[in-house]
BAFI-3210 file (N, C-alpha, C; in Angstrom, 3 decimals, decimal comma, padded with zeros to 6 digits):
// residues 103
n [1|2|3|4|5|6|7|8|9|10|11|12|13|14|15|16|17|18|19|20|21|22|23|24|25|26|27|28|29|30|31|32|33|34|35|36|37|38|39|40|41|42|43|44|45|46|47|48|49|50|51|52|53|54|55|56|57|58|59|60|61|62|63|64|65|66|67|68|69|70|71|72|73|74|75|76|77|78|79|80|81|82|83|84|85|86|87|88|89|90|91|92|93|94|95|96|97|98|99|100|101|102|103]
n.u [000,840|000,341|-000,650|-002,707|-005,146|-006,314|-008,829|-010,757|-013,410|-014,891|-017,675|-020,620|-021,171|-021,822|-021,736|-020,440|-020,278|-022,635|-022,144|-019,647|-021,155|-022,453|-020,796|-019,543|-021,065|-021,549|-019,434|-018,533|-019,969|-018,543|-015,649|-015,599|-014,482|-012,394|-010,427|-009,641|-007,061|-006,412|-009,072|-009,897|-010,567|-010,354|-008,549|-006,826|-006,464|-008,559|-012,042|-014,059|-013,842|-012,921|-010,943|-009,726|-008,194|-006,882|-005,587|-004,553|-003,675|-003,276|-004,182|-006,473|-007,446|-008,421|-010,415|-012,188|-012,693|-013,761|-016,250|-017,471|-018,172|-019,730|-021,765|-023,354|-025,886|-025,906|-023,722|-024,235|-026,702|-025,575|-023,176|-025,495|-026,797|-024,745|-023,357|-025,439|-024,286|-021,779|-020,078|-017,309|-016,057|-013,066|-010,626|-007,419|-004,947|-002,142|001,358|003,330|006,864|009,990|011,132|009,298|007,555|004,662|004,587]
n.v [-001,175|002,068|004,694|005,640|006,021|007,882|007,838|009,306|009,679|011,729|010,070|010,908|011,397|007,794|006,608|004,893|001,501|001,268|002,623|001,012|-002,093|-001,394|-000,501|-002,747|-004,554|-003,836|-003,810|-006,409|-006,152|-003,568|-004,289|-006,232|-004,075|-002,847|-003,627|-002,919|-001,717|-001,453|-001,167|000,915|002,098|004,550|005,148|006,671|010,008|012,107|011,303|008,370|008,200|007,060|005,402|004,392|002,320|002,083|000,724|002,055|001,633|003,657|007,329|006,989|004,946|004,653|006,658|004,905|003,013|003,654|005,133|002,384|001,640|003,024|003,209|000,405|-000,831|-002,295|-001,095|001,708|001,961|001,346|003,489|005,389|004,931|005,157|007,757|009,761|009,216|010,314|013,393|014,943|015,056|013,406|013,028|011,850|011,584|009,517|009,249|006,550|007,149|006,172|004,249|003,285|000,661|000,328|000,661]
n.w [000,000|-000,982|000,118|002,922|005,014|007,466|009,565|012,248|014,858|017,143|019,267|020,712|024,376|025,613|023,361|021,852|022,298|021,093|018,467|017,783|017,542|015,551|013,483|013,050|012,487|010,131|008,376|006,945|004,203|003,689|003,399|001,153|-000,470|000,461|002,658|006,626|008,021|010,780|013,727|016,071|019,415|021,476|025,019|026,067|026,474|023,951|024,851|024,492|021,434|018,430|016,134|013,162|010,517|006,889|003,922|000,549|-002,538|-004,060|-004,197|-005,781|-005,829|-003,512|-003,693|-005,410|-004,119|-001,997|-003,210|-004,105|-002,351|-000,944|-002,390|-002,038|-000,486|002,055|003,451|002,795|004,871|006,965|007,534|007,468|009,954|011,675|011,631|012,800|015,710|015,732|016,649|015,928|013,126|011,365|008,949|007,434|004,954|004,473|003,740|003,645|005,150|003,531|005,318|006,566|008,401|007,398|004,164]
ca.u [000,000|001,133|-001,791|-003,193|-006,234|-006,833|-010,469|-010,955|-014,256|-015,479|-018,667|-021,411|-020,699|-022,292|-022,373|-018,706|-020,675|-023,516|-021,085|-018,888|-021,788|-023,155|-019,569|-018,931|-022,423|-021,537|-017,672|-017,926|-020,432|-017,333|-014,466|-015,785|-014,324|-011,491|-010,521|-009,271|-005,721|-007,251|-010,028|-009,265|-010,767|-009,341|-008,706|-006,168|-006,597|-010,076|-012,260|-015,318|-013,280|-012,501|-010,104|-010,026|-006,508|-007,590|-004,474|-004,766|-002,416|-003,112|-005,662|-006,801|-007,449|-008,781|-011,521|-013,089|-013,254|-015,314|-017,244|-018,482|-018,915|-021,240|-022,858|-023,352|-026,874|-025,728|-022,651|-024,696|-027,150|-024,859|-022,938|-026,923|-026,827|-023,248|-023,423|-026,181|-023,908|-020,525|-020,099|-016,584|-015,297|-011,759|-009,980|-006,261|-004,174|-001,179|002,498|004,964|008,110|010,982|011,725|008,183|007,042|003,772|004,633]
ca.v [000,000|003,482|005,716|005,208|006,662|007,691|008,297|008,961|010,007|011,827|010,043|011,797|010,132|006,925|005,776|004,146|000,325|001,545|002,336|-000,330|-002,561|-001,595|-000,918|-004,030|-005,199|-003,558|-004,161|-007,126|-005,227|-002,496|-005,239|-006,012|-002,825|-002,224|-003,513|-002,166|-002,114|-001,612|-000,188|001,282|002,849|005,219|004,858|007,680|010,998|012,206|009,881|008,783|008,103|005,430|005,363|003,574|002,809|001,975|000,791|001,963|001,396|005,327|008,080|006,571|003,719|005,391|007,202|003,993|001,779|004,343|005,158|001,558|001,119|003,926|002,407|-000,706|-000,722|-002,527|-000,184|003,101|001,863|001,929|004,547|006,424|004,813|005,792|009,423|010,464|009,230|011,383|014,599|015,109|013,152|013,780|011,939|012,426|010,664|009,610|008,395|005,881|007,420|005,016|003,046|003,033|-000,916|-000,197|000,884]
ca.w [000,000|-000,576|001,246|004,305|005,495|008,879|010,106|013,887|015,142|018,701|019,660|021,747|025,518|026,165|022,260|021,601|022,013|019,847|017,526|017,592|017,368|014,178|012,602|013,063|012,238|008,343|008,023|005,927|003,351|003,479|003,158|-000,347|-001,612|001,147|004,292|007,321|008,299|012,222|014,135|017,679|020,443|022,240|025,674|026,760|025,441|023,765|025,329|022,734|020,249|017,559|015,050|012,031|009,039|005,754|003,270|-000,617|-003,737|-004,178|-003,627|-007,291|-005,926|-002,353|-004,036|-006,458|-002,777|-001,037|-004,211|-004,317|-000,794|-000,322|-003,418|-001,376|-000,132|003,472|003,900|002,694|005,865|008,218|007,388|007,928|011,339|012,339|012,064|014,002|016,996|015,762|017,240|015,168|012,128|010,899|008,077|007,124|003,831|005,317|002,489|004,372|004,738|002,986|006,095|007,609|008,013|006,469|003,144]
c.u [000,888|000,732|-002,371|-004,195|-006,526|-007,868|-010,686|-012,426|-014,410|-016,651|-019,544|-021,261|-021,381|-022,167|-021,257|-019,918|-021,962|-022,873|-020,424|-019,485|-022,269|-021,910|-019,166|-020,166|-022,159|-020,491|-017,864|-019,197|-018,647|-016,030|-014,855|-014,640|-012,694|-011,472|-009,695|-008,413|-006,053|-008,262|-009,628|-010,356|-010,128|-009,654|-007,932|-006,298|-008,257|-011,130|-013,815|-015,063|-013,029|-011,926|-009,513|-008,480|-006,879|-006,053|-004,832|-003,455|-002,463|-004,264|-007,052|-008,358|-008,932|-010,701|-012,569|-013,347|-014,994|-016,481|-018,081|-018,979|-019,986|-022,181|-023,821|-024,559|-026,726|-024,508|-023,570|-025,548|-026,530|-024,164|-024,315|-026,919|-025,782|-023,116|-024,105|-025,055|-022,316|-021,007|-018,838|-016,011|-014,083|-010,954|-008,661|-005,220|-002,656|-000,038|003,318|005,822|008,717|011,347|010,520|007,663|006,118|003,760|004,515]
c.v [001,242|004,562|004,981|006,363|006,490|008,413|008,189|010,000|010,292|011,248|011,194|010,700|009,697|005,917|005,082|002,609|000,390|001,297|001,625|-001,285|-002,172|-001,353|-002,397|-004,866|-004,987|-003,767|-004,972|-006,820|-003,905|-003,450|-005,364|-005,027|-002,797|-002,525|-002,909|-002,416|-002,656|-000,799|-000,417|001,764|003,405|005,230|006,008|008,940|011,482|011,345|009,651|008,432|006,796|006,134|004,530|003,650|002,020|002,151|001,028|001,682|003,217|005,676|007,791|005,479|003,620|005,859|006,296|003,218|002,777|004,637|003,954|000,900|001,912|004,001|000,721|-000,266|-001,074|-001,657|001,468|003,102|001,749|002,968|005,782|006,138|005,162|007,135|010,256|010,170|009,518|012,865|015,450|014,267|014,100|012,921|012,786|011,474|010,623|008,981|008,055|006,775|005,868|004,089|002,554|001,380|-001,029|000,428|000,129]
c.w [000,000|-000,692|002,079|004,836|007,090|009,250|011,657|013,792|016,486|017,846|020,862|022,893|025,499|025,015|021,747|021,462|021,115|018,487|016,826|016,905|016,030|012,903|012,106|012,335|010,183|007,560|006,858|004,313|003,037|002,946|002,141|-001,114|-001,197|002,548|005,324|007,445|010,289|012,433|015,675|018,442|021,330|023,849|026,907|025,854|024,754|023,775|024,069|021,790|019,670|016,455|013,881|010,812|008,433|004,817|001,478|-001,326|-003,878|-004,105|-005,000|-006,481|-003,908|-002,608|-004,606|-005,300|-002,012|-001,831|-004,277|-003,213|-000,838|-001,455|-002,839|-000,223|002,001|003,805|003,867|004,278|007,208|008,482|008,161|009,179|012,141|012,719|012,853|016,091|016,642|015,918|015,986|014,178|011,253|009,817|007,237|006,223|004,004|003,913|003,730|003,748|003,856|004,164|007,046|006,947|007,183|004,938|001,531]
res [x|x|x|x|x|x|x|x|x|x|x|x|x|x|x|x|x|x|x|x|x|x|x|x|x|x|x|x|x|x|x|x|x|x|x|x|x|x|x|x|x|x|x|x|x|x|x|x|x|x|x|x|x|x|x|x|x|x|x|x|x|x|x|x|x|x|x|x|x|x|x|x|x|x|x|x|x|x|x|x|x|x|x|x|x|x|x|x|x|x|x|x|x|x|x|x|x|x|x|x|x|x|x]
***
């Protein structure tokens, strides 16, 4: 892979196992297209949170996964159920340096 997508989300407090629960409930609808490198929760630091790494061949390649996910009738539905319980959503396209492992 050589982009990396990082997606972290605040939740509103209490909804992290909501969350979780239906992420997880749509993942393998999403895997089709693109799967995850990991998914986190955060545990020190902004509490609420989950964080998500997503490996492409390029932002080419970045853009045609999510395009046919959120074409994807069981991914578009969760996606609709996910957001009502983010407060902030952040996403940042990350290039391995030359000596970084995941490159």
């Amino acid at each position: 892979m050589s982009v990396y997508e990082l997606r972290a989300y605040r939740l509103y407090p209490g909804k992290l196992a909501a969350w979780m629960a239906l992420f997880q409930a749509g993942l393998a609808a999403r895997e089709k297209y693109s799967a995850p490198v990991g998914v986190w929760s955060v545990e020190v630091g902004p509490l609420n949170s989950v964080v998500h790494l997503w490996g492409y061949r390029d932002s080419n390649h970045r853009a045609e996964a999510r395009k046919a996910a959120l074409g994807d009738p069981v991914w578009k539905e969760t996606v609709s159920k996910l957001g009502p319980l983010m407060q902030v959503m952040e996403s940042k396209l990350l290039i391995p340096t030359g000596f970084s492992p995941l490159k």
